[in-house]
KOLMI-722497 format. One record per residue (C-alpha): residue in three letters; x, y, z. Coordinates in Angstrom, 1 decimal, decimal comma, m for minus. Each point is the difference from the previous one (the first is absolute). Example, Ala and Ser with C-alpha at 12.3 -4.5 7.8 and 13.67 -1.06 7.14 Angstrom:
! residues 2
<node res="ala" u="12,3" v="m4,5" w="7,8"/>
<node res="ser" u="1,4" v="3,4" w="m0,7"/>
END
This chain:
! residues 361
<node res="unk" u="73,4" v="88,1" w="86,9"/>
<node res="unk" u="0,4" v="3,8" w="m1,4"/>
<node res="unk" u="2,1" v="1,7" w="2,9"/>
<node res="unk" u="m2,0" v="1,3" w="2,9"/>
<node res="unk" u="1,1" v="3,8" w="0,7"/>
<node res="unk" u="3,3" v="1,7" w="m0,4"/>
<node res="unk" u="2,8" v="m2,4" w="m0,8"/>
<node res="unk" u="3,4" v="2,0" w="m0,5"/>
<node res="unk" u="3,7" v="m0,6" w="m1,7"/>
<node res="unk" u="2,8" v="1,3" w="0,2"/>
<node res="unk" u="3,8" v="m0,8" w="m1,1"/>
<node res="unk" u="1,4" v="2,4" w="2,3"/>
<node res="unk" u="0,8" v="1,1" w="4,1"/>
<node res="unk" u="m3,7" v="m0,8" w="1,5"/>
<node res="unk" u="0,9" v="2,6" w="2,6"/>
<node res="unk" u="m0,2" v="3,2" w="m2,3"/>
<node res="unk" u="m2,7" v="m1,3" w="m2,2"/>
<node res="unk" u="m2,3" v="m0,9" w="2,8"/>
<node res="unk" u="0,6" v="3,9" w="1,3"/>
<node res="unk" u="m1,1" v="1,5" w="m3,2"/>
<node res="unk" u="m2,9" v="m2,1" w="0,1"/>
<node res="unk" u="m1,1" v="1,2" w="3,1"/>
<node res="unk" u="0,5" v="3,4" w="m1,1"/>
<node res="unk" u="m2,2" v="m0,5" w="m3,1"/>
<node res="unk" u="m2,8" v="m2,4" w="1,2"/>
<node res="unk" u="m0,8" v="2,5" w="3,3"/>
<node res="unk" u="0,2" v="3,6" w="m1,9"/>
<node res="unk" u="m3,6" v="0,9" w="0,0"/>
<node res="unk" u="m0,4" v="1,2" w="m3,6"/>
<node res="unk" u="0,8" v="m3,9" w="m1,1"/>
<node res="unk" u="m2,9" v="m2,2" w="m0,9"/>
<node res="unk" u="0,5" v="m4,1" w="m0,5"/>
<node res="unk" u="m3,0" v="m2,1" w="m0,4"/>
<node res="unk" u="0,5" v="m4,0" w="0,3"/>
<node res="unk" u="m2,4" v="m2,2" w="m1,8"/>
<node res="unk" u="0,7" v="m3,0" w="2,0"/>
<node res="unk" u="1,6" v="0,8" w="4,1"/>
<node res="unk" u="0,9" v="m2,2" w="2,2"/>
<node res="unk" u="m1,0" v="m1,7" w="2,6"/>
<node res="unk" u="0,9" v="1,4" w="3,6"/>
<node res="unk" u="3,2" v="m1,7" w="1,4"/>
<node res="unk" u="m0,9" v="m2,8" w="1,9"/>
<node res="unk" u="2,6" v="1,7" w="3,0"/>
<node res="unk" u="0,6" v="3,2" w="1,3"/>
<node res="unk" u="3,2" v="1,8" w="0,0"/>
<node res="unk" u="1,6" v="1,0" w="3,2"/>
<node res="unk" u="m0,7" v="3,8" w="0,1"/>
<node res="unk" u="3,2" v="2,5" w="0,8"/>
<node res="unk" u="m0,5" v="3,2" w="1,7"/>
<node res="unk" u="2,8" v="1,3" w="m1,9"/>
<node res="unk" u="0,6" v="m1,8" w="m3,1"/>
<node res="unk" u="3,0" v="0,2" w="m1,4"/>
<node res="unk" u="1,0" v="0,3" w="m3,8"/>
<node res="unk" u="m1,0" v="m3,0" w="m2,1"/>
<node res="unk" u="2,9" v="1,1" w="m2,3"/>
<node res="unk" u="3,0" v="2,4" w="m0,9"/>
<node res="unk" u="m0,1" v="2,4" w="m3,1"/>
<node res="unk" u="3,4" v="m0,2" w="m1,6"/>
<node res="unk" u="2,7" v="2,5" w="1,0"/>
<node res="unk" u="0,2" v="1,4" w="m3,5"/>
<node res="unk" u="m1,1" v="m0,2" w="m3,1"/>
<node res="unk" u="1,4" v="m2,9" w="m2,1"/>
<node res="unk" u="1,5" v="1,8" w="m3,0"/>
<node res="unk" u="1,8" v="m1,9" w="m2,6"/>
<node res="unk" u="3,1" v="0,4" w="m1,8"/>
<node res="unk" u="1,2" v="m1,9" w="m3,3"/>
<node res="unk" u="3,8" v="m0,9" w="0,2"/>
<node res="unk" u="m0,3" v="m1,7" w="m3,5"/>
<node res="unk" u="m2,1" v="m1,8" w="m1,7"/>
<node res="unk" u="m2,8" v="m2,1" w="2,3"/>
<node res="unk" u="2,4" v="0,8" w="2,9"/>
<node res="unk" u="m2,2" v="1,5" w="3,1"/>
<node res="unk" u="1,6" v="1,4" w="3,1"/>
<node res="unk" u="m2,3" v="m0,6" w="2,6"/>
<node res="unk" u="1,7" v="1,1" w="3,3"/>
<node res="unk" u="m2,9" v="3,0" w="0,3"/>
<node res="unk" u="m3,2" v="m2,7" w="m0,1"/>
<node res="unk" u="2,3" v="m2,2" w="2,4"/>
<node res="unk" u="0,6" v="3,0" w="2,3"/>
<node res="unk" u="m3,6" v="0,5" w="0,0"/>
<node res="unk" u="m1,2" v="m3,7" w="1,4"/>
<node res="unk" u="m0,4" v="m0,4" w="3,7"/>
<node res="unk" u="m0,5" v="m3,4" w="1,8"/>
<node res="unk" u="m3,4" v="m0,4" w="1,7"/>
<node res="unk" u="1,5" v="m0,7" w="3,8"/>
<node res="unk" u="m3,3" v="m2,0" w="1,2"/>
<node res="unk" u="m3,3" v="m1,0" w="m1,2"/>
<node res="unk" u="m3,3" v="2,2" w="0,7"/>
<node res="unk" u="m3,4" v="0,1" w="1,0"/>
<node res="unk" u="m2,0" v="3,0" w="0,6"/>
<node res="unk" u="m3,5" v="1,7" w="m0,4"/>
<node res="unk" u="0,5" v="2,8" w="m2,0"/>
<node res="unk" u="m0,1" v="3,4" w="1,5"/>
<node res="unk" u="m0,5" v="4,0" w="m0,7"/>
<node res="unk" u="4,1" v="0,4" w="0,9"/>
<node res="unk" u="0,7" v="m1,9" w="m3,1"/>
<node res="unk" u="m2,5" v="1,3" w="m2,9"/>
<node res="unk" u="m0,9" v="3,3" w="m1,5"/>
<node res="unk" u="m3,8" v="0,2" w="m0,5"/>
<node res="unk" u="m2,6" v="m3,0" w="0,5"/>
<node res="unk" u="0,4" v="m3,4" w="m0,4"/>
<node res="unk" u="m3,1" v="m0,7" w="m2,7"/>
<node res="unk" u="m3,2" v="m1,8" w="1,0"/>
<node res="unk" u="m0,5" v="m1,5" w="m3,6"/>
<node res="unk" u="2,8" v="m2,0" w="0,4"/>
<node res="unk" u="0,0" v="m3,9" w="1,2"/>
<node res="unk" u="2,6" v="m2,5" w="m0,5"/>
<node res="unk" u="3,5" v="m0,5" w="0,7"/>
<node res="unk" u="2,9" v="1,7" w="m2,2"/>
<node res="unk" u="2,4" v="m2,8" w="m0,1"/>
<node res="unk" u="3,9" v="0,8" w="m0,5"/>
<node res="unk" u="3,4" v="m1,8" w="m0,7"/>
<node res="unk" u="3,3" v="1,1" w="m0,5"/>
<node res="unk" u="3,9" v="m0,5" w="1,8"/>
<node res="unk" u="0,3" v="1,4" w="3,4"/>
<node res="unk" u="2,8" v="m0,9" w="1,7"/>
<node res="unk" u="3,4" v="0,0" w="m1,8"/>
<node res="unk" u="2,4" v="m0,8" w="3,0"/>
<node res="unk" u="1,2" v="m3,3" w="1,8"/>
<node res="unk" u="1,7" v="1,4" w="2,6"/>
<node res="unk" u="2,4" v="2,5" w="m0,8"/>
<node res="unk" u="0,2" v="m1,5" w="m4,0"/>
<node res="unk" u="m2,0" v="1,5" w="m2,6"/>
<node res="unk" u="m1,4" v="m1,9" w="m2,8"/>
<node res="unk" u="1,9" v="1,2" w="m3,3"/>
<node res="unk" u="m3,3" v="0,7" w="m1,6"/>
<node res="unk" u="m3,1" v="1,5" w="1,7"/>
<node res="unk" u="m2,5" v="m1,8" w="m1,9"/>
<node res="unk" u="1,3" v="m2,8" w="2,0"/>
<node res="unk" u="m1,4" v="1,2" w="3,2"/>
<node res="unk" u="m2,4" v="m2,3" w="2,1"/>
<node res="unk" u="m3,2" v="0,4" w="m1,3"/>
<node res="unk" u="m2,8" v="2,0" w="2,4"/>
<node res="unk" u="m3,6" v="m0,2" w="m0,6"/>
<node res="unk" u="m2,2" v="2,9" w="0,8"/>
<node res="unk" u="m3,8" v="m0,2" w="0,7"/>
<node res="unk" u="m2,3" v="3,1" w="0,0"/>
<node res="unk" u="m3,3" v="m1,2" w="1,5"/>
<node res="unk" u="m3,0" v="2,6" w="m0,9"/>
<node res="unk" u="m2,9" v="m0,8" w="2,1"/>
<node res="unk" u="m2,5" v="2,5" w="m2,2"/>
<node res="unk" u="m0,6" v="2,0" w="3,0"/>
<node res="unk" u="2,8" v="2,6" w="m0,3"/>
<node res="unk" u="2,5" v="m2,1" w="2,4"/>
<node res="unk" u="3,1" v="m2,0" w="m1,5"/>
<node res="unk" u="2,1" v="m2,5" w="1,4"/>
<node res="unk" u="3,8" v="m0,7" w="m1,1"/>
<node res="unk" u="1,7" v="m2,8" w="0,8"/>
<node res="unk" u="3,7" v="m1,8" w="m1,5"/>
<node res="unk" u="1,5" v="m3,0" w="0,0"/>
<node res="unk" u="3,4" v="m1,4" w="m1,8"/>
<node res="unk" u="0,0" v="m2,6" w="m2,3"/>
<node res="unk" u="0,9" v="m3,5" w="2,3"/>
<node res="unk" u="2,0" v="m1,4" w="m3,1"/>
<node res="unk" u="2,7" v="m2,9" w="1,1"/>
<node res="unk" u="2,9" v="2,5" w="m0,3"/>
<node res="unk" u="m1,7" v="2,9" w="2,2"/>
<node res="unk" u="m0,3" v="m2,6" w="2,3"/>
<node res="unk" u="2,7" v="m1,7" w="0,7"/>
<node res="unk" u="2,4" v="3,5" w="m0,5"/>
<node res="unk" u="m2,3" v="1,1" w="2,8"/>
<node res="unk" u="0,5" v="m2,9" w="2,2"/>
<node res="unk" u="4,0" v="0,2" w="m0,8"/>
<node res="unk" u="m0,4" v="3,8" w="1,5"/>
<node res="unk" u="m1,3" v="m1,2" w="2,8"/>
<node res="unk" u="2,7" v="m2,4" w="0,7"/>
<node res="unk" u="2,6" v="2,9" w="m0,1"/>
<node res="unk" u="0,9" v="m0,8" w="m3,2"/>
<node res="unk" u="2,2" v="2,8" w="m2,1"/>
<node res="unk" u="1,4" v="m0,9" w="m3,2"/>
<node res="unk" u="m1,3" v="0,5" w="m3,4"/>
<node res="unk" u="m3,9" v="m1,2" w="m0,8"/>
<node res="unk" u="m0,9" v="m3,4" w="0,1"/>
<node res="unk" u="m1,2" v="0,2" w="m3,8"/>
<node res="unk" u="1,4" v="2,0" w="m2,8"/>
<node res="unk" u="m1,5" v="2,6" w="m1,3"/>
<node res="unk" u="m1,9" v="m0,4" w="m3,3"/>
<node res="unk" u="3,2" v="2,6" w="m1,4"/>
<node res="unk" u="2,4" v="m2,2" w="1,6"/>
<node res="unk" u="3,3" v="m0,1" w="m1,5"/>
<node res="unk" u="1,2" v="m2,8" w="m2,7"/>
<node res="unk" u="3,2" v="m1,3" w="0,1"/>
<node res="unk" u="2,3" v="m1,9" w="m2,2"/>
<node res="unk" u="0,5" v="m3,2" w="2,1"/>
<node res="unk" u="m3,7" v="m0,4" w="0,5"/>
<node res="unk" u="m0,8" v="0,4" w="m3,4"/>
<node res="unk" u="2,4" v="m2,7" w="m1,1"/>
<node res="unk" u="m0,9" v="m2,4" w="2,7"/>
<node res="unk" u="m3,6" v="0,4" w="m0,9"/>
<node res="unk" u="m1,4" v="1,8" w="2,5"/>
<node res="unk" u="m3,7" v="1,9" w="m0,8"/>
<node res="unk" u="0,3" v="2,7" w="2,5"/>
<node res="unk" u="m4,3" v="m0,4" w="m0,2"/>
<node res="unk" u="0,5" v="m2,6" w="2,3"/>
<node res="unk" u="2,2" v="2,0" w="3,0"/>
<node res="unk" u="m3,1" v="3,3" w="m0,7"/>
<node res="unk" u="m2,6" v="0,6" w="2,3"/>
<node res="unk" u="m4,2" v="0,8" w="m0,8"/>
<node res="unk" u="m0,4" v="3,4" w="0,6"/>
<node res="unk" u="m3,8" v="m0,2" w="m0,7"/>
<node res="unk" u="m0,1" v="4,1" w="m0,1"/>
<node res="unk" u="m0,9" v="0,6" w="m4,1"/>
<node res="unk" u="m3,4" v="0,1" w="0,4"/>
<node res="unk" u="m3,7" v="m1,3" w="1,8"/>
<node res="unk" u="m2,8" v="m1,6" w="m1,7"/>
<node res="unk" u="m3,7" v="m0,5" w="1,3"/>
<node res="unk" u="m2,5" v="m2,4" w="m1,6"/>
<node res="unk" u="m2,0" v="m2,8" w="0,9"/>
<node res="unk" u="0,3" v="1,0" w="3,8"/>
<node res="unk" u="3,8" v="m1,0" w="m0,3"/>
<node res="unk" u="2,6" v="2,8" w="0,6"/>
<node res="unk" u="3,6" v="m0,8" w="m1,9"/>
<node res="unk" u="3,1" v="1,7" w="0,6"/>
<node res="unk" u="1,8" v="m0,1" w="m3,1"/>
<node res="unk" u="4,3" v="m0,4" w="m0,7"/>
<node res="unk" u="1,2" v="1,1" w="m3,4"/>
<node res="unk" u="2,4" v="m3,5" w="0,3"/>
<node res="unk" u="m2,0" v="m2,4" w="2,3"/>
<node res="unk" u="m3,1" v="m1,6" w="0,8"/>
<node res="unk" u="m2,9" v="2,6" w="1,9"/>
<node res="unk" u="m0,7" v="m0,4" w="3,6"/>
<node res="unk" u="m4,0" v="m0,5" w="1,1"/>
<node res="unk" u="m0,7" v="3,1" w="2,8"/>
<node res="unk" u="m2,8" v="m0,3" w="2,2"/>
<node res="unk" u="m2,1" v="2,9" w="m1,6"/>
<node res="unk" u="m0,9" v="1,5" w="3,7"/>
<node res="unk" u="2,6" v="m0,4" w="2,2"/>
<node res="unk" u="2,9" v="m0,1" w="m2,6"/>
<node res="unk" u="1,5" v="m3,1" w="1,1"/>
<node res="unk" u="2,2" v="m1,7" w="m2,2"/>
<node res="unk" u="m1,8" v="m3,2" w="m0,8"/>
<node res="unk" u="3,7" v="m1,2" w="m2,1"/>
<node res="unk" u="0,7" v="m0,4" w="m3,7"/>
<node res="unk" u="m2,5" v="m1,8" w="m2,1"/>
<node res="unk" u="0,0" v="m1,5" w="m3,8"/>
<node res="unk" u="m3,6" v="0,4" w="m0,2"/>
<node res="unk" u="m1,5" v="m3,3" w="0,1"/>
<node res="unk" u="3,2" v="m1,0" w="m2,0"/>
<node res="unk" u="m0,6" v="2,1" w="m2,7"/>
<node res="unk" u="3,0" v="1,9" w="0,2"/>
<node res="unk" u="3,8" v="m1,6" w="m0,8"/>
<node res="unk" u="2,2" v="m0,8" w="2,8"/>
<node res="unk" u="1,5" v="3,0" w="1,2"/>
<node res="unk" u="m1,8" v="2,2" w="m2,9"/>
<node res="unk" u="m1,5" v="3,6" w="0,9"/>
<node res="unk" u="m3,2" v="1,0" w="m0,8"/>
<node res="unk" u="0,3" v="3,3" w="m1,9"/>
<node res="unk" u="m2,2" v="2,9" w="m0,5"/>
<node res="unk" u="m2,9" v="m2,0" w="0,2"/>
<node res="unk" u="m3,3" v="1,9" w="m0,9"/>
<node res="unk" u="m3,5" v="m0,7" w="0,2"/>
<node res="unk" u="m2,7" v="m0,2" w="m2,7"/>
<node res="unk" u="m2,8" v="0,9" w="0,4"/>
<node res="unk" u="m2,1" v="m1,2" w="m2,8"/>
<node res="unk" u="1,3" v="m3,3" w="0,5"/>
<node res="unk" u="0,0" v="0,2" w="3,5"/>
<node res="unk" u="3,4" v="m1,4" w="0,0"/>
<node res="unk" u="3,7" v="0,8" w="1,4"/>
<node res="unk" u="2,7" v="0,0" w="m2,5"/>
<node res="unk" u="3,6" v="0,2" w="0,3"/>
<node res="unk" u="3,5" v="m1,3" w="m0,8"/>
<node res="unk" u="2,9" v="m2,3" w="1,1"/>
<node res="unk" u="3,4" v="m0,6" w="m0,8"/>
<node res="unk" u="3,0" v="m1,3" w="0,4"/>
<node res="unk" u="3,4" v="0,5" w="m0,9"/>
<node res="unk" u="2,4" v="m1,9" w="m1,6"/>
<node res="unk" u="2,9" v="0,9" w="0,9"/>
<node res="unk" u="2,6" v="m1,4" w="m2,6"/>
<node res="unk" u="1,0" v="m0,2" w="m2,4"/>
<node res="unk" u="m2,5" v="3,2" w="m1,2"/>
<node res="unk" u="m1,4" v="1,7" w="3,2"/>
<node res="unk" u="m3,7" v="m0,2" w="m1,5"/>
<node res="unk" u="m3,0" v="m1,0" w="1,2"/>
<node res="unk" u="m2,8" v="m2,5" w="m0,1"/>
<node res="unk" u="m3,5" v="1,4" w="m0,2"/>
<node res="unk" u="m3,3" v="m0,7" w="1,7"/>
<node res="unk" u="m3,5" v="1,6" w="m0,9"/>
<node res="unk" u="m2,5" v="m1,3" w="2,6"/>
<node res="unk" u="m3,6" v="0,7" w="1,1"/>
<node res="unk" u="m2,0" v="m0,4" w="3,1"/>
<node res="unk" u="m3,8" v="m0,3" w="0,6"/>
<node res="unk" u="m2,2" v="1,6" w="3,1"/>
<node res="unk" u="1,8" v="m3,3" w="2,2"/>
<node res="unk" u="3,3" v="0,5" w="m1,4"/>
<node res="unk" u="0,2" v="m3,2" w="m1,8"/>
<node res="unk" u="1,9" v="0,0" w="m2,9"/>
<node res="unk" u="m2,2" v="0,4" w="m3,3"/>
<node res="unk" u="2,5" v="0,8" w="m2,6"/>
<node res="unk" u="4,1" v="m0,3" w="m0,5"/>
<node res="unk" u="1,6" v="0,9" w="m2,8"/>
<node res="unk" u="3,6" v="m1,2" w="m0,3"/>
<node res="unk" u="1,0" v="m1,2" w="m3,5"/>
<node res="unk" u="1,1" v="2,2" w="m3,2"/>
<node res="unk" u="0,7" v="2,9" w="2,7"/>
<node res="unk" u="3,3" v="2,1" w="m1,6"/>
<node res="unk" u="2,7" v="0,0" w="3,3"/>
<node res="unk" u="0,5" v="2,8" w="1,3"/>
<node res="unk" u="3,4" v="2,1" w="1,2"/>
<node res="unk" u="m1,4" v="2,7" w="2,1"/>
<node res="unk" u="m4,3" v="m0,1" w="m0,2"/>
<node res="unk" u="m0,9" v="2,9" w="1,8"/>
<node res="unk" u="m4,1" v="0,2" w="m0,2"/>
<node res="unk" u="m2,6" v="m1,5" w="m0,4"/>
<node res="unk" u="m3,8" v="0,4" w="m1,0"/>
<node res="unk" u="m2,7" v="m1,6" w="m1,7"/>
<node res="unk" u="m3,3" v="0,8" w="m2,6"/>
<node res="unk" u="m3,1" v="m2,4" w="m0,4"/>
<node res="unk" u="1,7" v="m1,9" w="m2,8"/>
<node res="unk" u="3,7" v="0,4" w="0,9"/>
<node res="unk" u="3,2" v="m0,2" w="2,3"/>
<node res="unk" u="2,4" v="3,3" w="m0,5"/>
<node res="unk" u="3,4" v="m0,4" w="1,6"/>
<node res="unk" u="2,8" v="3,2" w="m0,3"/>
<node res="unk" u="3,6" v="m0,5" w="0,2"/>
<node res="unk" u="2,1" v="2,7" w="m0,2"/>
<node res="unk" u="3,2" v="0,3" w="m1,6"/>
<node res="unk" u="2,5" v="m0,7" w="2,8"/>
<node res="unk" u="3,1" v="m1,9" w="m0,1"/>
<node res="unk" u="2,1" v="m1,8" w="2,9"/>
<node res="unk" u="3,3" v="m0,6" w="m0,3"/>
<node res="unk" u="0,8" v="m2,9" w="1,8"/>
<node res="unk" u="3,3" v="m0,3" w="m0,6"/>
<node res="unk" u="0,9" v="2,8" w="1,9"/>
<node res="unk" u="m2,7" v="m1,5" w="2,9"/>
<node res="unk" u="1,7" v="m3,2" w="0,1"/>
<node res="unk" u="3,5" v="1,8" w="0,6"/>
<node res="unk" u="m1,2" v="1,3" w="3,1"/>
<node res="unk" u="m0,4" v="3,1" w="1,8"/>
<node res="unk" u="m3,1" v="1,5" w="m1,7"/>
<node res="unk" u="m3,9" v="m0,9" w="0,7"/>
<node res="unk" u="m2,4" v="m0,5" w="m2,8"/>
<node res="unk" u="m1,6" v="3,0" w="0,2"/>
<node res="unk" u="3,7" v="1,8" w="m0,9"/>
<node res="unk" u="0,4" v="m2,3" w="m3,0"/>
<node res="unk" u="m3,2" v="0,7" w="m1,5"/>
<node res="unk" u="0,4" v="3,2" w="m3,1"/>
<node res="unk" u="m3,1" v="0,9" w="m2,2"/>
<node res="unk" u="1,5" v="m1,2" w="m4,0"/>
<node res="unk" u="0,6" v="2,9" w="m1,7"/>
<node res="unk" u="m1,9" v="m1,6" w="m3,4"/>
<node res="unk" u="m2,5" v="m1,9" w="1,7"/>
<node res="unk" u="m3,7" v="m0,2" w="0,0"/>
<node res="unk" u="m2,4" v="m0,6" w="2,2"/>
<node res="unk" u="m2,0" v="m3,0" w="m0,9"/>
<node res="unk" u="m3,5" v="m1,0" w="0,8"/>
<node res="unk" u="m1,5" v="m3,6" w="m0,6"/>
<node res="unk" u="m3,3" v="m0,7" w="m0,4"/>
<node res="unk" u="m1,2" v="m3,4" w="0,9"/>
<node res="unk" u="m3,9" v="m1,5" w="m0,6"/>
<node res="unk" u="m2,0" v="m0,5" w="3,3"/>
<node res="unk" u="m1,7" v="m3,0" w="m1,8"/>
<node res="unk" u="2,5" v="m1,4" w="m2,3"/>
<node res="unk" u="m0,4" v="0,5" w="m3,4"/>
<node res="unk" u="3,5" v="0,8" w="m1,5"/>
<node res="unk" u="3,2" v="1,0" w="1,1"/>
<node res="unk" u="1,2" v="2,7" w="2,0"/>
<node res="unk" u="0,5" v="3,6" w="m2,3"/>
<node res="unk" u="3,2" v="2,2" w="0,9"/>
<node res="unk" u="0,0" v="3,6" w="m0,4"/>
<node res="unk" u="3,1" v="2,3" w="m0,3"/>
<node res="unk" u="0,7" v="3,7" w="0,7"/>
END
């Protein structure tokens, strides 16, 4: 099941990475070589006599200022974000690239990230939660490239789509992920996960001839690998928890496996979460879960694995949630780096054989 050409990630807007992509991948003086391409797309791509930009670099560079201690201004990378308008598909061109697109090269470069970060005239408070747009560079081997994108069909795109085209003009139909807490909501109960929308824009995964769009909070969406339609969210033959994401998973190769993560949050009394270690075979049928004697976790932010072990990074963030639930801030605003704190990593055995091992400094 080892991945079959160039799979890509990214955290950030699609639109600019995918641009410097292009300018890197078709400069002449660059040289890949691919051990295992792709097979051709079954379909063909509707060709454009003048293709338009795939993406928009930013407006300016993101530079960023400390206020304080872990407190980021970040009006600069927000500036710099622009909305993809409509989706794309387009053979690639000499108006668009600086040299040669190389022969050497066959596959499709896959791509993920937020790309639209408006409903309406409303912004989403945080641009991370823009819809996710997945980008596909097709490389036929013969010097020509096709490039096509399609946003993420998650349940919230949908129907905020669908509420546009009934003329509709308030606020967005879902929250965004840096929707603001309030008091009232808080005391009644209320987890504001539930009234949050799947994004599916942190990331894309190819294995096993199945192509996931992942979400940092929610479960991935299956996308049909050659025309990048959204196939809708899967658990993985019920391998993942209801509602849980599938996070950085990787692939390895020696045990021709996918491994990754899942979590989920528990969101009182102690805002930490519950932790699952899983592994997939060539079929992606579950072949290994580890879920017991797993430290929780306040803010885990990666993730990779040796032969013999799990290693999971937390950083030493804090949340105050206090001033959350009082309402008027997002999470991302009540989040500060602890002066004194360390960052931790945990190692836990692949194969059993003790308990996890928790490193500080």
């Amino acid at each position: 099941m080892a991945p079959t050409g160039l799979v890509g990630r990214h955290m950030g807007g699609a639109r600019a990475l995918s641009i410097a992509l292009l300018a890197i991948l078709f400069t002449s003086s660059v040289a890949f070589s691919i051990r295992a391409p792709l097979p051709s797309l079954a379909h063909t791509l509707s060709p454009s006599s003048a293709a338009p930009p795939l993406c928009a670099a930013p407006r300016a560079v993101a530079r960023v200022h400390r206020s304080g201690l872990g407190r980021v201004q970040c009006s600069a990378w927000d500036s710099g974000m622009k909305s993809v308008k409509e989706e794309m598909s387009f053979d690639v061109d000499e108006s668009v690239v600086q040299g040669t697109v190389p022969t050497n090269i066959a596959g499709t470069l896959y791509t993920n990230g937020p790309g639209l970060f408006e409903f309406g005239t409303n912004k989403v408070d945080s641009k991370v939660d823009g819809d996710g747009i997945v980008c596909g560079f097709s490389f036929a081997g013969d010097g020509t490239c096709k490039v096509r994108s399609r946003f993420v069909r998650t349940e919230g795109y949908m129907k905020e789509q669908k509420a546009l085209e009934l003329g509709y003009e308030g606020d967005a139909v879902f929250k965004s992920r840096a929707g603001k807490g309030t008091v009232l909501g808080q005391a009644a109960g209320f987890n504001q996960i539930d009234d949050v929308k799947s994004t599916a824009n942190s990331g894309v995964f190819f294995a096993g001839g199945r192509l996931l769009a992942v979400d940092d909070c929610f479960l991935p969406h299956e996308i049909d690998p050659a025309g990048l339609y959204t196939v809708g969210a899967t658990r993985i033959r019920d391998s993942l928890p209801k509602r849980g994401p599938l996070l950085v998973p990787k692939y390895d190769p020696a045990e021709k496996r996918v491994v990754g993560l899942s979590c989920k949050t528990l969101v009182r009394p102690s805002y930490v979460s519950r932790t699952w270690l899983l592994e997939w075979d060539e079929e992606w049928k579950q072949v290994s879960i580890a879920k017991d004697n797993i430290p929780q976790f306040r803010r885990l932010t990666d993730f990779g694995f040796t032969r013999t072990d799990y290693v999971l990074m937390e950083c030493p963030l804090k949340v105050n949630w206090v001033a959350y639930a009082a309402g008027g801030k997002s999470v991302r605003e009540v989040c500060e780096l602890e002066r004194e704190g360390r960052t931790k990593i945990t190692l836990v055995p692949r194969k059993g054989g003790g308990g996890p091992v928790v490193f500080e400094g």
